[in-house]
VMD Tcl script that draws the C-alpha trace (Angstrom):
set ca {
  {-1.21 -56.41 -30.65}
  {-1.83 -55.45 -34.32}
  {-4.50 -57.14 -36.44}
  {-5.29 -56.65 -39.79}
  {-9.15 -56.47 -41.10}
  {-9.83 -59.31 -43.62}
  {-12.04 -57.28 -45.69}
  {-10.47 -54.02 -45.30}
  {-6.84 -54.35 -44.56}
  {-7.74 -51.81 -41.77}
  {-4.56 -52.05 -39.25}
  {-5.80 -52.56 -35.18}
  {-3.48 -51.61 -32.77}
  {-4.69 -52.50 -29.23}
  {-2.44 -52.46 -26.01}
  {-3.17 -55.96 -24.48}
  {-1.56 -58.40 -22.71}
  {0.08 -60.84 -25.39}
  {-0.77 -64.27 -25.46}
  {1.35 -67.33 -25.28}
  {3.07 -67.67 -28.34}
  {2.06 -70.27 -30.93}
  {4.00 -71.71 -33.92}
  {1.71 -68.80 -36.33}
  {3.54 -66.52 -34.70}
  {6.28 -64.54 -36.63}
  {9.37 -62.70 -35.43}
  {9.99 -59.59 -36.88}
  {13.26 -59.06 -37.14}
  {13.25 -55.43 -38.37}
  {11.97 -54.32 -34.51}
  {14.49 -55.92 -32.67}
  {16.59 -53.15 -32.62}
  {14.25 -50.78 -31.02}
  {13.57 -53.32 -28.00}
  {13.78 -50.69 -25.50}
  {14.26 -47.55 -27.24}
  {11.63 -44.28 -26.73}
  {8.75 -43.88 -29.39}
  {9.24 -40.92 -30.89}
  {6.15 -40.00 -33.34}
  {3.64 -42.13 -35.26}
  {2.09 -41.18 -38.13}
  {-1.38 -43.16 -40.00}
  {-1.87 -43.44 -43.62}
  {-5.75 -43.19 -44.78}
  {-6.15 -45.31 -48.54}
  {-8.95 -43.74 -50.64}
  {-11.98 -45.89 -48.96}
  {-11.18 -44.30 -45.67}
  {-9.65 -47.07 -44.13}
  {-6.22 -46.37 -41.85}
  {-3.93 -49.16 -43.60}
  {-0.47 -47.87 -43.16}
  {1.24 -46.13 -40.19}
  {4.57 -45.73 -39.55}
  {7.01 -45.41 -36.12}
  {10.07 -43.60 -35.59}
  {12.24 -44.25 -32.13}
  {14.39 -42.16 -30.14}
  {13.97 -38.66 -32.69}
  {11.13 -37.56 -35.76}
  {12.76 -39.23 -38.33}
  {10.12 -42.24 -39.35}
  {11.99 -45.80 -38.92}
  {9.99 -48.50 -39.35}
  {6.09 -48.42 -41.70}
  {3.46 -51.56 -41.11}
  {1.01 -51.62 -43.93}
  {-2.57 -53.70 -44.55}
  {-2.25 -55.71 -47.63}
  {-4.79 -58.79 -48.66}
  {-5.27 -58.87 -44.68}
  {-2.17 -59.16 -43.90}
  {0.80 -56.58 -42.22}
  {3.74 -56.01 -43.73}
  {6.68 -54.67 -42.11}
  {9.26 -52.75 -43.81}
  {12.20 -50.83 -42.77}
  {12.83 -46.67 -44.06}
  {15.84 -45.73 -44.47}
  {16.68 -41.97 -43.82}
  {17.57 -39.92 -46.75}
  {21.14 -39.35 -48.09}
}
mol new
graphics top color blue
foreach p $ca { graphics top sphere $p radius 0.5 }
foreach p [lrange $ca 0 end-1] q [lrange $ca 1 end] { graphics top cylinder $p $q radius 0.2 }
display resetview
């Protein structure tokens, strides 16, 4: 489950069991094609107030895939694409 801190931005990532769904819910889109592959490496990204607002994911190798970042206490996911 990841959370983001309404004052902070601060992501929380907590291993839980998942609720029901609920219509606030979102898909994301950009993960469905890891459904099932290996975690490969995470990395965290500290702003300059400490907090841990970014981290990123790669699956399946070291290359990073897929960054969630903490902005107006919200997460955005994006996609990287691996250099040419």
């Amino acid at each position: 489950m990841l959370r983001a801190d309404s004052n902070t931005d601060k992501i929380a990532v907590e291993l839980e069991t998942a609720p029901e769904p609920t219509k606030s819910w979102l898909a994301v889109g950009d993960l469905s094609n890891f459904v099932g592959s290996e975690l490969g490496w995470c990395r965290v990204g500290q702003n300059y107030c400490g907090y841990l607002d970014m981290f990123t994911l790669s699956f399946s190798g070291l290359e990073p895939q897929v960054c969630f970042t903490g902005e107006g206490a919200t997460i955005s996911v994006g996609r990287i694409l691996p250099a040419l």
